[in-house]
TORPAMI-366886 format. One record per residue (C-alpha): chain; x, y, z; residue in one letter; residue number from 1. Coordinates in steps of 0.05 Angstrom, whole numbers, plus 5000, padded with zeros to 4 digits. Example, Ala and Ser with C-alpha at 12.3 -4.5 7.8 and 13.67 -1.06 7.14 Angstrom:
! residues 2
chaine/x/y/z/residu/num
A/5246/4910/5156/A/1
A/5273/4979/5143/S/2
! end
This chain:
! residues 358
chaine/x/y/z/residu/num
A/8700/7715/6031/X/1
A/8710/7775/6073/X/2
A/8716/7772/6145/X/3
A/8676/7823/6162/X/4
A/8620/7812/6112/X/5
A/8550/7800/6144/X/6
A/8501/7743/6153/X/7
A/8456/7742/6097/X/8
A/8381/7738/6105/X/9
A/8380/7659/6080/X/10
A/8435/7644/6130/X/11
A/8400/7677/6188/X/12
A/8341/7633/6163/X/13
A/8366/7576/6165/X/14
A/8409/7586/6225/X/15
A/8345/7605/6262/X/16
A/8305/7546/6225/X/17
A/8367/7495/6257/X/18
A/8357/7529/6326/X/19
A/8282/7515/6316/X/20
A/8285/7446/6304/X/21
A/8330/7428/6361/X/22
A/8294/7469/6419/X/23
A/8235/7422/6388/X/24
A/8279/7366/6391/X/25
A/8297/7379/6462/X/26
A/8221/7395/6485/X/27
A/8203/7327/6446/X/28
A/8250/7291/6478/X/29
A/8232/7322/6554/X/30
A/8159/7303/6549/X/31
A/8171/7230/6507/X/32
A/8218/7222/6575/X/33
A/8153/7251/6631/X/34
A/8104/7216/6596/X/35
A/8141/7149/6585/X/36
A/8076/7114/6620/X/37
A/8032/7133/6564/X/38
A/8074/7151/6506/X/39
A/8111/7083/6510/X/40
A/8049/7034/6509/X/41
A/8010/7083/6454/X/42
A/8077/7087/6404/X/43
A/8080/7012/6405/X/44
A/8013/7003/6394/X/45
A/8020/7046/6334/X/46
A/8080/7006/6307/X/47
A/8047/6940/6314/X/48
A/7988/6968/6282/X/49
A/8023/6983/6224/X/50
A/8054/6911/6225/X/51
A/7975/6878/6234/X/52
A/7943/6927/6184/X/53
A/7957/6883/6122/X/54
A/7936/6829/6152/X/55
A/7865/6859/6175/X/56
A/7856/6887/6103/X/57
A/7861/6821/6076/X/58
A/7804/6799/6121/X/59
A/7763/6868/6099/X/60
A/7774/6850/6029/X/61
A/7744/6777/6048/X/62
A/7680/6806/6074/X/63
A/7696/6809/6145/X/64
A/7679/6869/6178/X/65
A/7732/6908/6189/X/66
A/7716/6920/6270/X/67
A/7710/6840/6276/X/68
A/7773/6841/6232/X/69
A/7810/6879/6278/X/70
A/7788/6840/6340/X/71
A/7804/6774/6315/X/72
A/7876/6798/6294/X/73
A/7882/6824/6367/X/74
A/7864/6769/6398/X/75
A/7906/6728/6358/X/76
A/7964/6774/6372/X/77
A/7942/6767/6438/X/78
A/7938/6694/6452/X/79
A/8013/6691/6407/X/80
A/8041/6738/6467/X/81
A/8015/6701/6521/X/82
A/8036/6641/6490/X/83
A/8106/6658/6479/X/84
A/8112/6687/6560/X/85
A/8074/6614/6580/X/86
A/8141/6585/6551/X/87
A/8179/6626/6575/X/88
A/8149/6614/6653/X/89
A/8142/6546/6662/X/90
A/8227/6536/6658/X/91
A/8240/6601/6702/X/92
A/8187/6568/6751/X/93
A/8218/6507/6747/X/94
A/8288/6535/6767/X/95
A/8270/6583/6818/X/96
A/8263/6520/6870/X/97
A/8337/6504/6849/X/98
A/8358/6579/6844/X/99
A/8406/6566/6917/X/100
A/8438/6502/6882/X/101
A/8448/6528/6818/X/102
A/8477/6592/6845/X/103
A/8526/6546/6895/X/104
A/8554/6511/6832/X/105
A/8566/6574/6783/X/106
A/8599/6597/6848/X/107
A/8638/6537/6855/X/108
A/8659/6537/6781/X/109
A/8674/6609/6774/X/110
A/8713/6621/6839/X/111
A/8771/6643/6798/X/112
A/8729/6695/6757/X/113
A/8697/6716/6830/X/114
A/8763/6723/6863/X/115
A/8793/6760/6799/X/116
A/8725/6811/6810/X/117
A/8742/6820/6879/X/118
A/8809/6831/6871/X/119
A/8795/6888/6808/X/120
A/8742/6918/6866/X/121
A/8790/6932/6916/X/122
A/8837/6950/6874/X/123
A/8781/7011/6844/X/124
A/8765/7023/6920/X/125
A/8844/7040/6937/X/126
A/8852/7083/6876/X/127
A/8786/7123/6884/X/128
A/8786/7125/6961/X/129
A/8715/7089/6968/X/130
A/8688/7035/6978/X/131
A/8660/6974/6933/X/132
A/8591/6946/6965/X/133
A/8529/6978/6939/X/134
A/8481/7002/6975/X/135
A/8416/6962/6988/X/136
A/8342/7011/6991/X/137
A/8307/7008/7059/X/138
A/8247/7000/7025/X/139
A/8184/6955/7024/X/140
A/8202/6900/6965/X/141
A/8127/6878/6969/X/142
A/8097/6954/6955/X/143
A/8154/6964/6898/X/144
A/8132/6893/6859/X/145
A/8063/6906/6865/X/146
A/8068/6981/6840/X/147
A/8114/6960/6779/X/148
A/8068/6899/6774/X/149
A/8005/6950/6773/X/150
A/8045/6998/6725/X/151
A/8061/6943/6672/X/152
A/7992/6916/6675/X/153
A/7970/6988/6655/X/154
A/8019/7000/6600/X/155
A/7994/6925/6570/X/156
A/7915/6952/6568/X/157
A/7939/7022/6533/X/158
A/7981/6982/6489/X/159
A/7924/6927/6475/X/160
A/7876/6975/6465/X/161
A/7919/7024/6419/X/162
A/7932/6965/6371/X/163
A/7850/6942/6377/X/164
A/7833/7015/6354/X/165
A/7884/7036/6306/X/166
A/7862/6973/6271/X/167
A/7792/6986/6274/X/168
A/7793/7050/6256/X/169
A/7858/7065/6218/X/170
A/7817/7077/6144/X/171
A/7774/7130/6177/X/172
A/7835/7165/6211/X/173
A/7873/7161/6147/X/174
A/7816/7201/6107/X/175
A/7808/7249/6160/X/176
A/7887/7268/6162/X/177
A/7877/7273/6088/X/178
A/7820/7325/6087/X/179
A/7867/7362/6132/X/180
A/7912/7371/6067/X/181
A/7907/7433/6031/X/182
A/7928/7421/5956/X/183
A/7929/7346/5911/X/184
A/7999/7345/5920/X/185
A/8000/7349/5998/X/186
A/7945/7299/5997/X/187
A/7981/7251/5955/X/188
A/8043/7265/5992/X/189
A/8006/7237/6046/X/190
A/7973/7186/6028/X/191
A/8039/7159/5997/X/192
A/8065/7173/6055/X/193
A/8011/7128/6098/X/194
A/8021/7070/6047/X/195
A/8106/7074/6052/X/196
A/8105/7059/6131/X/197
A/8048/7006/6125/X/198
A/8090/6967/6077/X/199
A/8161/6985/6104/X/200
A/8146/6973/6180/X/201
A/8107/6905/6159/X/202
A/8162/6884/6117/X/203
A/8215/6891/6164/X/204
A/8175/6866/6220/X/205
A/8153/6806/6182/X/206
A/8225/6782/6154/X/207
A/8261/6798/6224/X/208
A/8202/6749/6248/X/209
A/8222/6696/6201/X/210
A/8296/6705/6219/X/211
A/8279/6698/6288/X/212
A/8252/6634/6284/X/213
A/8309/6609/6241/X/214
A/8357/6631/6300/X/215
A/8309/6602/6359/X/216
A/8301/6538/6322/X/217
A/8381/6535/6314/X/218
A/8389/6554/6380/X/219
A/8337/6500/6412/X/220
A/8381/6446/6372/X/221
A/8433/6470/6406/X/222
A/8416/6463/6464/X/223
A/8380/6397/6449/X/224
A/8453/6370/6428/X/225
A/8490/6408/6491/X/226
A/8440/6368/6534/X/227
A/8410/6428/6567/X/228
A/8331/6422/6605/X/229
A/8281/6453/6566/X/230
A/8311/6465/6492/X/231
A/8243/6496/6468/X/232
A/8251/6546/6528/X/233
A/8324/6572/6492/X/234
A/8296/6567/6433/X/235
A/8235/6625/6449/X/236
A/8289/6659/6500/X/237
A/8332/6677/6424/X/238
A/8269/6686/6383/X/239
A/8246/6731/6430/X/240
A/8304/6770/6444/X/241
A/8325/6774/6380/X/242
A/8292/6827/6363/X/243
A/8336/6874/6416/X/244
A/8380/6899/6387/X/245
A/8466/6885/6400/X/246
A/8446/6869/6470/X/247
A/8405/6816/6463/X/248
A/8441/6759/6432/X/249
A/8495/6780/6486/X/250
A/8440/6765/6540/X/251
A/8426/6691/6515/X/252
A/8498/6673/6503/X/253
A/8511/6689/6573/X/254
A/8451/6647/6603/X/255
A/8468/6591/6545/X/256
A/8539/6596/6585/X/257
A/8508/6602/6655/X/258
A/8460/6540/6641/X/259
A/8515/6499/6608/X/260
A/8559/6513/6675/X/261
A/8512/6474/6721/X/262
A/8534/6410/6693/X/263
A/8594/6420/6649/X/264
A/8650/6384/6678/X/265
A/8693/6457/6665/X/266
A/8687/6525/6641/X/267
A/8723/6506/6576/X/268
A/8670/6442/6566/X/269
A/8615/6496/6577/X/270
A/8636/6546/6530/X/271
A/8611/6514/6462/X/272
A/8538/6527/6466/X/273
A/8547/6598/6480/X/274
A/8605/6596/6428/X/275
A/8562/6554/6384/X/276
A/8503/6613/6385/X/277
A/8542/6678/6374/X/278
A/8579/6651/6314/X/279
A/8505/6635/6286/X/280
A/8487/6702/6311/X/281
A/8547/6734/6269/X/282
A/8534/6701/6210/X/283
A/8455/6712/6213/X/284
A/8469/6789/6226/X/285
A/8521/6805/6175/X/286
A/8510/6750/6117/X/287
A/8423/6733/6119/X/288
A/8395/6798/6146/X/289
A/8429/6851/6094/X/290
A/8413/6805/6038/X/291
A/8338/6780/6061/X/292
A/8316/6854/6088/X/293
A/8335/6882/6019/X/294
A/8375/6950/6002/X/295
A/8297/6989/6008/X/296
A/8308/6975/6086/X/297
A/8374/6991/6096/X/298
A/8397/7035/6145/X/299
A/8457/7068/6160/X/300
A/8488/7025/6219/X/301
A/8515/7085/6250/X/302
A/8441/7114/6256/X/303
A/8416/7043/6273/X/304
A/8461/7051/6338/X/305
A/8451/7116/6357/X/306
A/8380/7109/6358/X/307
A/8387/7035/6390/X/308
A/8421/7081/6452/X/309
A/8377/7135/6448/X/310
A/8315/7099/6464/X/311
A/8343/7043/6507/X/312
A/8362/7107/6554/X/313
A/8292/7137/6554/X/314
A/8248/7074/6545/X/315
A/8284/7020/6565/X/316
A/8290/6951/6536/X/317
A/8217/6961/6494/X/318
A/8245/7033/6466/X/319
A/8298/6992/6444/X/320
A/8255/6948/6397/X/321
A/8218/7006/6374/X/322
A/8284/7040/6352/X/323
A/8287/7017/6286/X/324
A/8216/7019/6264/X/325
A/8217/7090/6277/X/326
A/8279/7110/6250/X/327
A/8242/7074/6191/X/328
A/8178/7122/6197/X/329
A/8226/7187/6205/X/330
A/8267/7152/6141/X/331
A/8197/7153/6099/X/332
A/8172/7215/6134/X/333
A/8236/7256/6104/X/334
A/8236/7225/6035/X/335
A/8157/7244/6019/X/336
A/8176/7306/6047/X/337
A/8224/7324/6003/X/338
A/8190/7291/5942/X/339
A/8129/7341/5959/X/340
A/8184/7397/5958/X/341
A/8214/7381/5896/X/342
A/8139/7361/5859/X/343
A/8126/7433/5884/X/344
A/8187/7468/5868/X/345
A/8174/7431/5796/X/346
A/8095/7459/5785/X/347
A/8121/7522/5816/X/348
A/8173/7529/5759/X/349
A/8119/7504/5705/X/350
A/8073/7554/5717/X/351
A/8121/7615/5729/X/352
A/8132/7621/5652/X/353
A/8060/7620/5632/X/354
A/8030/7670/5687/X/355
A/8091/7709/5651/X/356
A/8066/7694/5588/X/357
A/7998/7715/5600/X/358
! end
């Protein structure tokens, strides 16, 4: 190809089509991050909609209204969350009255570790030329808990009520994006499309669940056997965070280590729990979940952790739950897209020859 030959019109195209889609990207991206209060609770709400829709048309198709349908699933859902945090609160409770002994023994047993920390501090602060204490805010802790308290009770209602009315109303909304579809093919592109994320974001939801409970019921016998207070509560601390992402089976090995520590004799004698977990972890995430979730929901793991960092950076922990799921909805999105084009590029090329013909 010559140096000096020109663009071509496609290649300006589609250079200008790529610049198009990232400026959106970059816009999309700016307002999911200034709107985080509302966009966050409303997304999730979608995504669990799609999780409790199958459920709430198998109470329609039993002759329950579909409104009372969706209201009994919520509350269900509801009662489910609540019940999961009410197990989760009565063992924190419990050790927040012991929170200055417990933290005196991990000190006493991890001196060593401390001392190596301090050590690797001043070390950084002698290298860099500054020093290692953080600074503490000035400000009013009472006003921040009760504006993050106020804020979270918000996001809850948005969320609650974005699940109560995508549920109720999710048939209507599905004809009405329909009618919105010029052509059969663009409507059955979309309707396929509607029916692919219902049953893809519901499956995966539904056999990570089960999973789940395999690993908190595993890890409640262990702790049971390591002789640690309240196995049911590390039993719903890995269900529950089980469904972050890398980080989260990290988080309960290292309070499955931290709890062992306040009575383990050593450091070595507390070890085995945590030990005890991750290898189950392991196993569960490389042997049961490929072969239970099935090839339809694989996903590259490459794109599972980039979006896994993506929305952990502009959402948080939450964003990072929802980071599958909607790769899963851009995964289904793309593929009925290009089915459309190639359905259409197909009926295009059937009907060249006979307007030629004619």
């Amino acid at each position: 190809m010559d140096e000096t030959e020109e663009v071509t019109p496609y290649e300006h195209d589609l250079i200008v089509r790529y610049a198009i889609v990232g400026i959106f990207v970059i816009l999309a991206t700016a307002s999911l991050a200034l709107t985080k209060v509302i966009a966050m609770p409303v997304i999730a709400g979608v995504i669990f909609g799609l999780v409790l829709g199958p459920l709430v048309d198998w109470m329609v198709r039993h002759n329950v209204p579909q409104q009372a349908a969706a209201a009994l699933v919520m509350l269900l859902f509801v009662g489910l969350l609540l019940g999961g945090i009410g197990i989760l609160a009565v063992p924190v409770a419990g050790w927040s009255d012991q929170a200055p002994a417990m933290m005196a023994a991990l000190q006493a047993k991890l001196a060593g570790v401390f001392a190596f920390m301090d050590e690797f501090k001043r070390g950084v602060a002698s290298i860099t030329g500054k020093g290692a204490e953080l600074s503490v805010s000035q400000g009013n802790p009472l006003f921040d808990i009760a504006m993050s308290s106020s804020a979270a009770a918000g996001g809850m209602l948005i969320f609650v009520a974005t699940v109560y009315f995508w549920l109720a109303t999710r048939r209507h909304l599905k004809a009405r994006v329909l009618r919105l579809c010029l052509g059969r093919g663009a409507r059955r592109s979309a309707g396929s499309f509607f029916e692919e994320i219902e049953e893809r974001v519901a499956r995966y939801f539904g056999l990570v669940t089960i999973i789940n409970l395999g690993m908190g019921f595993l890890t409640m016998t262990i702790a049971w056997i390591a002789g640690l207070p309240f196995p049911l509560f590390w039993g719903a601390l890995a269900f529950m965070l089980n469904y972050l992402a890398f980080i989260g089976p990290i988080f309960v090995a290292v309070l499955l280590l931290a709890g062992a520590l306040l009575d383990a004799p050593s450091l070595l004698a507390a070890l085995w729990p945590a030990a005890a977990y991750y290898v189950l972890h392991l196993f569960e995430g490389n042997a049961i979940t490929p072969v239970f979730v099935g090839s339809r929901l694989t996903i590259s793991p490459f794109l599972v952790f980039i979006s896994f960092i993506f929305w952990l950076w502009l959402w948080g922990p939450i964003g990072a739950v929802l980071s599958t799921p909607i790769v899963i909805v851009a995964m289904v999105a793309q593929e009925e897209f290009a089915r459309y084009r190639r359905e259409k590029a197909k009926a295009d090329a059937e009907e060249k020859p006979e307007a030629q013909a004619a």
